[in-house]
C-alpha positions as CSV (number, residue, x, y, z in Angstrom):
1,X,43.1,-5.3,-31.8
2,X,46.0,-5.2,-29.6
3,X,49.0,-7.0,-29.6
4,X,48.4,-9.1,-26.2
5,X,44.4,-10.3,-27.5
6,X,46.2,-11.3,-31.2
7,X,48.9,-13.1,-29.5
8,X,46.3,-15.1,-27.4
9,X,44.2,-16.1,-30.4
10,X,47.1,-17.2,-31.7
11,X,48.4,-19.8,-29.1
12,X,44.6,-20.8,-28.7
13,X,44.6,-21.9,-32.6
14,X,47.8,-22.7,-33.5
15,X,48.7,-26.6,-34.4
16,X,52.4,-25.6,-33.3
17,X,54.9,-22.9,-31.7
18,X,55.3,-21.4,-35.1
19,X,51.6,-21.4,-36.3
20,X,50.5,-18.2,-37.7
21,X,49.0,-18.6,-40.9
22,X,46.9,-21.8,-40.7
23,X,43.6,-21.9,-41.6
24,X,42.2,-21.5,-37.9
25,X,44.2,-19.6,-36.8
26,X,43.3,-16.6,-39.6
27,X,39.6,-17.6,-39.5
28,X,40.1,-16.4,-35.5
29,X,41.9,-13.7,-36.3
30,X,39.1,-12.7,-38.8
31,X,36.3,-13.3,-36.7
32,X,37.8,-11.3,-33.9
33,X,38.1,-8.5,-36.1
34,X,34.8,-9.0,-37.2
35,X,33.6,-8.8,-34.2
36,X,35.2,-5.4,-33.5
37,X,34.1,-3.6,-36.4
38,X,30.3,-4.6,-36.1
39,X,30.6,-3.2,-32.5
40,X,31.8,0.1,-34.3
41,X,28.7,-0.1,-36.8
42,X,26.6,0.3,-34.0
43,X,28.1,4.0,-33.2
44,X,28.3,4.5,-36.3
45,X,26.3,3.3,-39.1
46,X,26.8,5.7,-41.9
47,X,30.5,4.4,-42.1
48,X,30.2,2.7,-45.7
49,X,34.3,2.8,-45.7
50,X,34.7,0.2,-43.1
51,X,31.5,-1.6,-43.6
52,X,33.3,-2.5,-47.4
53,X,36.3,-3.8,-45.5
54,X,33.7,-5.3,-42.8
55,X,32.7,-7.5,-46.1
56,X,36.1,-8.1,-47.7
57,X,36.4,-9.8,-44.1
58,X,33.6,-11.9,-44.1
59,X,34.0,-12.9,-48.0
60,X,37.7,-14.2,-46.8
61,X,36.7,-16.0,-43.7
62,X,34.2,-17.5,-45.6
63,X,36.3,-19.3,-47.8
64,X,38.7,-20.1,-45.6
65,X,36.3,-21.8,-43.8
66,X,34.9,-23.9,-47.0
67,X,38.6,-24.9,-47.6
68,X,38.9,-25.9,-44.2
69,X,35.7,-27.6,-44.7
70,X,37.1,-29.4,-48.1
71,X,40.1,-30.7,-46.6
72,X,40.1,-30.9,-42.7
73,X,36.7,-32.0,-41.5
74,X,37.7,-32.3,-38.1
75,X,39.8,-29.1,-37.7
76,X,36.8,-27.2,-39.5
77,X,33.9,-28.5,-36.7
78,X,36.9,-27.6,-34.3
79,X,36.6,-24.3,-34.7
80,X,33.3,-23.5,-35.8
81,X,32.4,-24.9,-32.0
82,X,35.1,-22.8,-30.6
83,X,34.0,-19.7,-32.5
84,X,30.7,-19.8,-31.7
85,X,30.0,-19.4,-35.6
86,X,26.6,-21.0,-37.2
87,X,27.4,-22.5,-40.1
């Protein structure tokens, strides 16, 4: 992911100037590289490497997403809309 597409999932989830670490914010960030790599699964499917990674990913987002869940209700359907993610 380049630096420009990062920096404009950023400002799209932050709370504030300085938000880079919130909860949405790294669940985007996640799914965007998500995203990417199952893109790169489809040229290449014997890559058992990345695809290990590709679930260390989805294992995190997941429980960001359950803590978001836990404590922010709102934020949580916030960005499960946004996202596009079916949960």
């Amino acid at each position: 992911m380049d630096r420009e597409k990062k920096q404009a999932i950023i400002t799209a989830f932050s709370r504030q100037d300085n938000d880079h670490g919130s909860a949405p914010v790294q669940v985007a960030l996640l799914t965007a590289r998500i995203n990417e790599l199952t893109e790169h699964f489809r040229q290449h499917p014997q890559d058992q490497h990345s695809r290990r990674g590709l679930l260390k990913m989805v294992g995190r987002r997941r429980r960001l997403l359950s803590y978001l869940r836990r404590r922010h209700l709102d934020q949580y359907r916030q960005v499960i809309q946004e996202l596009g993610l079916r949960r």
